[in-house]
DRENPAKE-662982 format. One record per residue (C-alpha): residue number from 1; x, y, z. Coordinates in nm, 3 decimals, always signed. Example, Ala and Ser with C-alpha at 12.3 -4.5 7.8 and 13.67 -1.06 7.14 Angstrom:
<nodes>
+-----+---------+---------+---------+
:   k :      xx :      yy :      zz :
+-----+---------+---------+---------+
:   1 :  +1.230 :  -0.450 :  +0.780 :
:   2 :  +1.367 :  -0.106 :  +0.714 :
+-----+---------+---------+---------+
</nodes>
This chain:
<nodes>
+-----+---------+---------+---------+
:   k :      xx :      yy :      zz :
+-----+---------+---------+---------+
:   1 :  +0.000 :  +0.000 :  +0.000 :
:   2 :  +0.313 :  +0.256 :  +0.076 :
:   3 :  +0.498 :  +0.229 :  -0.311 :
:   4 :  +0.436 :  +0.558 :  -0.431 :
:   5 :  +0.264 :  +0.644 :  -0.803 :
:   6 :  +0.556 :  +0.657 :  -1.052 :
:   7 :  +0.537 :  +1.003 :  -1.287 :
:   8 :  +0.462 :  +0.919 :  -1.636 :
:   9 :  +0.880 :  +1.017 :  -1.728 :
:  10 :  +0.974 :  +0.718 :  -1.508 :
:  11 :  +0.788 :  +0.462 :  -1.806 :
:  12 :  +1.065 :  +0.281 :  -1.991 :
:  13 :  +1.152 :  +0.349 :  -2.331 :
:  14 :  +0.957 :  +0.034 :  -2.407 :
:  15 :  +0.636 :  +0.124 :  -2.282 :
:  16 :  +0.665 :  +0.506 :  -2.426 :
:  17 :  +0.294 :  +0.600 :  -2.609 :
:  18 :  +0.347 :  +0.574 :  -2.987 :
:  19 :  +0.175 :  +0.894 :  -3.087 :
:  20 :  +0.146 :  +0.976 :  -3.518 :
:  21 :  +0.018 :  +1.323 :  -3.604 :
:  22 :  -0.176 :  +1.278 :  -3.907 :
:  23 :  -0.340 :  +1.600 :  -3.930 :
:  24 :  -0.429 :  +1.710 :  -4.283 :
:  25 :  -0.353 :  +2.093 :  -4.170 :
:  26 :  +0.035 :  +2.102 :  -4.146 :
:  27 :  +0.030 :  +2.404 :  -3.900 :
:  28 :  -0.206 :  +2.265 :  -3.660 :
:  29 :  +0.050 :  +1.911 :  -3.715 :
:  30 :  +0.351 :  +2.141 :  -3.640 :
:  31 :  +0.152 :  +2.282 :  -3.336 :
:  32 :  +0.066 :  +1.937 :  -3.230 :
:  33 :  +0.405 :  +1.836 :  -3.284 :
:  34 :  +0.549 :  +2.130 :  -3.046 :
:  35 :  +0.325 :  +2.069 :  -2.784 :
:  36 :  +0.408 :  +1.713 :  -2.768 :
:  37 :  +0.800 :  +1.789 :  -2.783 :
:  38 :  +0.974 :  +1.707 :  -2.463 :
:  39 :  +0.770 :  +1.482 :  -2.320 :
:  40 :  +1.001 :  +1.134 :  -2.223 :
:  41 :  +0.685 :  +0.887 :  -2.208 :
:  42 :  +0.551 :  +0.985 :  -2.550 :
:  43 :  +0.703 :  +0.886 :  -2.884 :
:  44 :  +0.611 :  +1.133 :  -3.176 :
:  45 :  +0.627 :  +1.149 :  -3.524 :
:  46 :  +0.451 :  +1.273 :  -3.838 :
:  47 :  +0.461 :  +0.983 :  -4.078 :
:  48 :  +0.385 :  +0.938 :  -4.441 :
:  49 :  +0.137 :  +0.682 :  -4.428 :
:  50 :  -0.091 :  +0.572 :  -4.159 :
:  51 :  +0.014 :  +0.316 :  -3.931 :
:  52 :  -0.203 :  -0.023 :  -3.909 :
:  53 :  -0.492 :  -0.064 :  -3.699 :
:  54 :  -0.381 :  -0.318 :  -3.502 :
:  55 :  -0.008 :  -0.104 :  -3.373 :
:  56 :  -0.022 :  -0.016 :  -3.060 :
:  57 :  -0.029 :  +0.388 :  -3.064 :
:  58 :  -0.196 :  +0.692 :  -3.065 :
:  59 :  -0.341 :  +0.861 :  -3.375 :
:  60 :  -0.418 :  +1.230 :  -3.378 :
:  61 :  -0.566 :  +1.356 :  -3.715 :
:  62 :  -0.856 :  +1.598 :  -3.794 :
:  63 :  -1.185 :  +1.500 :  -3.841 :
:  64 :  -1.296 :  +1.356 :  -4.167 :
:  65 :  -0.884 :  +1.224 :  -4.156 :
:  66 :  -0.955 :  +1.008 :  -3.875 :
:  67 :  -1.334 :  +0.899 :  -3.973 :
:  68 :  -1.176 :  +0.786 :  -4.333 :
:  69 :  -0.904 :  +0.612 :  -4.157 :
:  70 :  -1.216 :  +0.418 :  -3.878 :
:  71 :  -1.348 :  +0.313 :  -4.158 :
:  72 :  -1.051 :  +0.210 :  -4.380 :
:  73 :  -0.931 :  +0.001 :  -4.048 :
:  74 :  -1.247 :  -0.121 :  -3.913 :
:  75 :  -1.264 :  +0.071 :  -3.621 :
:  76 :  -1.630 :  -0.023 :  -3.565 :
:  77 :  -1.688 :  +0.009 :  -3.150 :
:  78 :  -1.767 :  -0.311 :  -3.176 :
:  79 :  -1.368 :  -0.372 :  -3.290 :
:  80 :  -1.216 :  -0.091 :  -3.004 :
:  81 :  -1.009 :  -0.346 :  -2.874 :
:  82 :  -0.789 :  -0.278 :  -3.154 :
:  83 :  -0.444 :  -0.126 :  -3.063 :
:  84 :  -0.444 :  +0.174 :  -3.269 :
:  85 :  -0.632 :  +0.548 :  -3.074 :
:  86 :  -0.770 :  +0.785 :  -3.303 :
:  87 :  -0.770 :  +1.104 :  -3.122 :
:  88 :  -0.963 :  +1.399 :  -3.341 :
:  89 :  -0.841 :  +1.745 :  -3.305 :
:  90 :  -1.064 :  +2.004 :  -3.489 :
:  91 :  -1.201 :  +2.363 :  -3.490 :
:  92 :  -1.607 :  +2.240 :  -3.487 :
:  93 :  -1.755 :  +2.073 :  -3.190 :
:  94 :  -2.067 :  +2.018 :  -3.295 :
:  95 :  -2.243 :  +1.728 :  -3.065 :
:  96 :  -2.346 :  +1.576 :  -3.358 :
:  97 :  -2.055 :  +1.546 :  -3.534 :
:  98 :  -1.894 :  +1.436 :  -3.187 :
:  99 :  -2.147 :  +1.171 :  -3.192 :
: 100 :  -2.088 :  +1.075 :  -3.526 :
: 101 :  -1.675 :  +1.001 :  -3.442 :
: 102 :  -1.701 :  +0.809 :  -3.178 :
: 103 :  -2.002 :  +0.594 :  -3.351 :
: 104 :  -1.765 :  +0.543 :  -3.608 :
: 105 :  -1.477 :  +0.426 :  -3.398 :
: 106 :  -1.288 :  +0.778 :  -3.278 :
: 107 :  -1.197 :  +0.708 :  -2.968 :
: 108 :  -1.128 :  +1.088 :  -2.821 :
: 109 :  -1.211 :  +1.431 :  -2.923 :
: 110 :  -1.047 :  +1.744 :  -2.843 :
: 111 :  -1.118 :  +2.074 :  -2.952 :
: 112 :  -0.824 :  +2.287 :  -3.159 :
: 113 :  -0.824 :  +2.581 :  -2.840 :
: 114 :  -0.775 :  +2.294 :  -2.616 :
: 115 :  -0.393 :  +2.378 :  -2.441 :
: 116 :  -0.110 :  +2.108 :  -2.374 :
: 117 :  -0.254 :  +2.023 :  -2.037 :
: 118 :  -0.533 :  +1.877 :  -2.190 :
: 119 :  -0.407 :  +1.724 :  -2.544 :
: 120 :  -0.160 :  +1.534 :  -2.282 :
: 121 :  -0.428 :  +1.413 :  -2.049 :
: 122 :  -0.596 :  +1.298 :  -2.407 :
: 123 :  -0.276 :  +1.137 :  -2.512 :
: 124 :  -0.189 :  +0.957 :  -2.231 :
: 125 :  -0.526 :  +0.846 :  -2.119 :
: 126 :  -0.603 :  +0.687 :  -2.496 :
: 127 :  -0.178 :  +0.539 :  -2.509 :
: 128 :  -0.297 :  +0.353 :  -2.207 :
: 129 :  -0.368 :  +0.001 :  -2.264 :
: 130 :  -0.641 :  -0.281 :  -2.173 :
: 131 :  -0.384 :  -0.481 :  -2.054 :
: 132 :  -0.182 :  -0.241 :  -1.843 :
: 133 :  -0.514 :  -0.091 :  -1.708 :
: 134 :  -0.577 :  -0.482 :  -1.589 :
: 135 :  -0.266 :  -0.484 :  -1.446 :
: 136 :  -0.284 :  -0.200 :  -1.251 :
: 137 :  -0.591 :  -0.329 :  -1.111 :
: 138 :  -0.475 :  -0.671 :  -1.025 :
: 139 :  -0.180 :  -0.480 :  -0.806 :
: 140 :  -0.417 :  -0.214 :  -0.661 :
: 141 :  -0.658 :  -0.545 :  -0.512 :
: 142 :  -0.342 :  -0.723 :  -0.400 :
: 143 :  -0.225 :  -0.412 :  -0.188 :
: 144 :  -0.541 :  -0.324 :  -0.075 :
: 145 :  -0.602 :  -0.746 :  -0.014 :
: 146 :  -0.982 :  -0.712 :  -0.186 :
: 147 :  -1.062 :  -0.943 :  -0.472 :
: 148 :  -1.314 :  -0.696 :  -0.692 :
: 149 :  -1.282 :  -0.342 :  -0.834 :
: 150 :  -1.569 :  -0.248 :  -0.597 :
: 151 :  -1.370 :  -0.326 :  -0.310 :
: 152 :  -1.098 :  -0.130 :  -0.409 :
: 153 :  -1.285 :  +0.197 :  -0.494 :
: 154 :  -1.452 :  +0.137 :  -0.105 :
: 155 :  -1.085 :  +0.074 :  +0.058 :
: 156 :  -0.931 :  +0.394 :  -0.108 :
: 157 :  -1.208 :  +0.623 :  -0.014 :
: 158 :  -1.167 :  +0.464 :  +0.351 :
: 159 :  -0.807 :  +0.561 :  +0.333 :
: 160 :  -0.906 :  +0.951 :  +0.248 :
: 161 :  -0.679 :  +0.813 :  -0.119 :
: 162 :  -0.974 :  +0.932 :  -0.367 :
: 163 :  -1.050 :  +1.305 :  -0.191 :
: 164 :  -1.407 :  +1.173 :  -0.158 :
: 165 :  -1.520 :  +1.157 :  +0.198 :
: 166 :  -1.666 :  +0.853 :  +0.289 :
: 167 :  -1.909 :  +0.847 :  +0.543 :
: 168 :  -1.996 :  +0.397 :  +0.644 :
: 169 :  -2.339 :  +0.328 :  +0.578 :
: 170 :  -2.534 :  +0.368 :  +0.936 :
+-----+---------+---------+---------+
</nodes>
């Protein structure tokens, strides 16, 4: 229960985010790009062609980019199990064309005025992985000693390790 929470520059090269800016606009690419500089757990690059749907990465690309490339790849959400994150970044924010992305297989959608604090929280949450998510979850019950996902939730709110109070029921 006492390890501390290792900083996203501690991940080893190994397990650094893949993360391809296809954006049709090279500006907003080259913006992307800068913003994304720096930063030890990612892994960026602007390739010539898209990578396959089943590479573990993220994809950031405008909008009709990214619903072309869900439906070259089969990104149905039927199929998100697939390795490869499309991540839109775009001026419009319509709900309905939000809708229509992420019915099509987009798995995140950010807004072009969004800042670096958020297109990282974007990146990072989508470069995250079923399997390491499971993993986590498996060592989070064994130091807590609980054996679902519900347990755990209860023992860190206990613990004041959520900033939720918790109040026992009566």
């Amino acid at each position: 229960m006492n390890a501390p929470l290792l900083p996203f520059a501690s991940r080893p090269v190994a397990q650094r985010i893949k993360v391809y800016l296809m954006h049709s606009s090279p500006i907003v690419r080259a913006g992307l790009g800068a913003m994304l500089a720096g930063e030890p757990d990612l892994e960026v690059s602007a390739p010539v062609q898209w990578p396959c749907a089943d590479e573990a990465c993220v994809v950031i690309a405008d909008y009709f980019s990214a619903l072309r490339a869900a439906r070259d790849c089969g990104q149905a959400p039927a199929q998100s199990a697939r390795a490869m994150r499309l991540l839109v970044v775009s001026s419009q924010g319509k709900a309905g064309e939000v809708r229509h992305a992420v019915d099509s297989g987009v798995h995140g959608y950010l807004l072009q005025e969004a800042d670096a604090g958020e297109l990282l929280e974007c990146v990072r949450l989508l470069g995250i992985g079923v399997g390491t998510v499971k993993t986590h979850m498996k060592q989070l019950m064994h130091k807590f000693d609980v054996s679902t996902r519900t347990q755990v939730v209860l023992s860190a709110m206990e613990q004041g390790l959520l900033g939720v109070p918790f109040s026992p029921p009566a």
